[in-house]
C-alpha positions as CSV (number, residue, x, y, z in Angstrom):
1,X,4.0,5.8,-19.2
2,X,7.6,6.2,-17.8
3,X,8.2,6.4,-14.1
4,X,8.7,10.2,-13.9
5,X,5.0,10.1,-15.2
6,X,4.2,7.3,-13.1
7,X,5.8,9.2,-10.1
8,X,3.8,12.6,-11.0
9,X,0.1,11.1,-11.5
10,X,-0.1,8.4,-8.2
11,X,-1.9,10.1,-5.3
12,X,-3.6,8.8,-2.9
13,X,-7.6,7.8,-3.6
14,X,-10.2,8.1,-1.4
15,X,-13.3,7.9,-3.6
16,X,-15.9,5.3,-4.7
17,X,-14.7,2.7,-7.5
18,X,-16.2,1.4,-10.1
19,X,-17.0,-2.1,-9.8
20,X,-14.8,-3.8,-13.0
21,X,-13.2,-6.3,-11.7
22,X,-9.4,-6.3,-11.9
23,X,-8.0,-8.7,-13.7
24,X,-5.8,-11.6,-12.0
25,X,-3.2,-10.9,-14.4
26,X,-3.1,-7.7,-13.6
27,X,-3.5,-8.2,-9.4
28,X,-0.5,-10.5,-9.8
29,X,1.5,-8.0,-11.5
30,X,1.0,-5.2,-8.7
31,X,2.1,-8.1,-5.9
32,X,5.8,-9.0,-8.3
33,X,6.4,-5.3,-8.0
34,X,5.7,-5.1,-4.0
35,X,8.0,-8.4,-4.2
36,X,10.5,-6.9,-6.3
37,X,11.1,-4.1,-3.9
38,X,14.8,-3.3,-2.0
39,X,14.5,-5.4,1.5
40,X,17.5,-4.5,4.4
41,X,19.9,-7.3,4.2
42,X,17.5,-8.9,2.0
43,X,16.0,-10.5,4.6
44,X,12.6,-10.0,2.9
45,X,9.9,-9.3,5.9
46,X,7.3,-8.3,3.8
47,X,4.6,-10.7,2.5
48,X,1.7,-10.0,0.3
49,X,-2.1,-11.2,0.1
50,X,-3.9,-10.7,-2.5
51,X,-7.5,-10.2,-2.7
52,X,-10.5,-10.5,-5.1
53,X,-13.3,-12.6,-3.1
54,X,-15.7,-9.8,-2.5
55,X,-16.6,-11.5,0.5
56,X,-13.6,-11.4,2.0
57,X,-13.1,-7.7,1.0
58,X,-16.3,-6.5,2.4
59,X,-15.1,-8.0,5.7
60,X,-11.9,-6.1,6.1
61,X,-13.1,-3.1,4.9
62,X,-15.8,-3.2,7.4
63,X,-13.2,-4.1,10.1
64,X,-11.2,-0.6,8.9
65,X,-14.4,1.0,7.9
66,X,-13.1,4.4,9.9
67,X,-13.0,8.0,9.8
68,X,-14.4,8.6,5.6
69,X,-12.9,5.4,4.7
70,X,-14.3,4.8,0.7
71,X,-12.0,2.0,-0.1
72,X,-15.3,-0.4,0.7
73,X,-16.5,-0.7,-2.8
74,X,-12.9,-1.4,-4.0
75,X,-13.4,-4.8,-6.4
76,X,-9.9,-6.1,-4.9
77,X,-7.6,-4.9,-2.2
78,X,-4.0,-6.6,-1.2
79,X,-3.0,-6.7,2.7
80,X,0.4,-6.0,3.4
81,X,2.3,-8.4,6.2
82,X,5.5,-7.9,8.1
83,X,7.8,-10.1,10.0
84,X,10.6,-8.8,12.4
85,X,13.3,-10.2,11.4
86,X,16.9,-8.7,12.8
87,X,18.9,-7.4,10.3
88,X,22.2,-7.5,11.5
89,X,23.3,-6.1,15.3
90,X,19.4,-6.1,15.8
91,X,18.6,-3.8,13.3
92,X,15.3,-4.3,12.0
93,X,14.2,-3.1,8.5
94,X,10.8,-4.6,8.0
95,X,9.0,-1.3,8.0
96,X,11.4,0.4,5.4
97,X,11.1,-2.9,3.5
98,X,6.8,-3.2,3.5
99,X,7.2,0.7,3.0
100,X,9.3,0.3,-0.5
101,X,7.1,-2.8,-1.0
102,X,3.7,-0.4,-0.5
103,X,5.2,2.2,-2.7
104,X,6.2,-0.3,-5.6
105,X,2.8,-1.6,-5.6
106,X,1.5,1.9,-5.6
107,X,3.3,2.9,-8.5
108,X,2.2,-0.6,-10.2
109,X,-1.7,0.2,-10.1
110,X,-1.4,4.0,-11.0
111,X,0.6,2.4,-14.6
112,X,-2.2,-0.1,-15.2
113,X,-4.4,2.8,-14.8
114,X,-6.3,2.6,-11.4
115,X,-6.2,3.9,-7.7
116,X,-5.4,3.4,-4.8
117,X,-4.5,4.8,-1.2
118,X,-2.2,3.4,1.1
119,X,-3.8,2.4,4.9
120,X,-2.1,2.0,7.7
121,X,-3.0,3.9,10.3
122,X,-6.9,2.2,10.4
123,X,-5.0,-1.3,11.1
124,X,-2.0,-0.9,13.2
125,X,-3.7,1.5,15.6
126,X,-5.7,-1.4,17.1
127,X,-4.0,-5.0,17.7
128,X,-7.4,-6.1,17.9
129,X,-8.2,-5.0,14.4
130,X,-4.6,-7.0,13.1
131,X,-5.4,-10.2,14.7
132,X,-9.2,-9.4,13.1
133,X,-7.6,-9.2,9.8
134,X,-5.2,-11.7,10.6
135,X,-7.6,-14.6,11.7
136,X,-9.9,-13.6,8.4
137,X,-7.3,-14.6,6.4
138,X,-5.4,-17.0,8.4
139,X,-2.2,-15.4,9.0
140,X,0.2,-17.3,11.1
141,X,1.2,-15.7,14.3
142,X,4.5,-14.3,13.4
143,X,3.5,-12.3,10.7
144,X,2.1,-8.2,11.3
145,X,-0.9,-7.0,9.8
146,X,0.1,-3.6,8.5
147,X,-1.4,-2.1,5.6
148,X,-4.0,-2.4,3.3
149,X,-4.5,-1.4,-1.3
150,X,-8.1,-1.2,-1.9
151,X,-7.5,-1.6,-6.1
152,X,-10.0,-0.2,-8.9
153,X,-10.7,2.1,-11.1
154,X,-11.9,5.2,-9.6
155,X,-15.8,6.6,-10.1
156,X,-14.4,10.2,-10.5
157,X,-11.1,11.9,-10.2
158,X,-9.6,12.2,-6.9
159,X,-8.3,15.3,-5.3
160,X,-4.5,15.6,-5.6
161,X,-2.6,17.3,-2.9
162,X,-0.7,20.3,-3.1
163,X,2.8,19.8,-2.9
164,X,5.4,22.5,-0.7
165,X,7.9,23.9,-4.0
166,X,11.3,21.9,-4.5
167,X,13.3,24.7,-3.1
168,X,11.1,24.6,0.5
169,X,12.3,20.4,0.4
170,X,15.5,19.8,-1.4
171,X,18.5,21.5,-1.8
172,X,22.1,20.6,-3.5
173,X,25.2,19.9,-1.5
174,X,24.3,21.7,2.0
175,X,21.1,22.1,3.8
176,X,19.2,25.8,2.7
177,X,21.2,26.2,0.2
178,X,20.1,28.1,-3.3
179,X,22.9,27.0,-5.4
């Protein structure tokens, strides 16, 4: 599929997934294209962990297990770290960069044809449930919990949002403007 495609079918999915386990290949590919995403001053402040040990999956999803959260019965799931690292004239970019990171991954899994939703919220709303996550999987000290991929291929089709038209978000050369 091209990218415009790509672009137009990811949303964000919060059902059950089958249980097919995702290839390593295929896990490996998602985490390049997190990697291979623009970083401010390419300082590079976002780090990846990938995951297919069920065990280890069934923990942090219990620790995030929140408000409808589905992504439990996801057979693989990456966690997204952050370091803040200064920029230049202490200007930090790490959460544009795991942001651009998130959103390369995202578009990743919907091409090799599975779901995913992007958490964030559930983690960095409690410190307590980053250093959780963060002693599960050994994460030194100066690294951020901050998001979470559950990865699969989804049970049934999610619900797509409804998007405000182009014309209410996006206009050319001055703010309002029809022409």
């Amino acid at each position: 599929m091209d990218i415009f495609e790509c672009i137009q079918k990811r949303y964000s999915y919060r059902g059950s997934y089958m249980k097919t386990a995702i290839p390593r290949e295929n896990l490996e590919k998602i985490i390049r294209a997190g990697l291979l995403a623009p970083s401010g001053c390419n300082k590079q402040t976002t780090s990846i962990i990938g995951i297919d040990d069920q065990q280890i999956l069934d923990s942090i999803t219990s620790l995030i297990n929140k408000n409808g959260f589905t992504g439990k019965t996801a057979p693989a799931g990456i966690c997204i770290l952050t370091q803040e690292i200064p920029g230049y004239a202490d200007v930090y970019f790490n959460i544009q960069d795991y942001s651009a990171a998130i959103e390369n991954m995202l578009l990743a899994i919907t091409t090799l044809g599975y779901a995913s939703c992007w958490i964030e919220g559930q983690i960095t709303e409690s410190t307590e449930t980053q250093k959780q996550i963060a002693n599960l999987l050994n994460i030194p000290a100066d690294y951020i919990v901050v998001g979470f991929l559950p990865i699969g291929i989804p049970e049934n089709e999610g619900k797509r949002p409804s998007y405000k038209s182009f014309s209410q978000r996006a206009w050319y050369n001055t703010y309002g403007s029809d022409e």
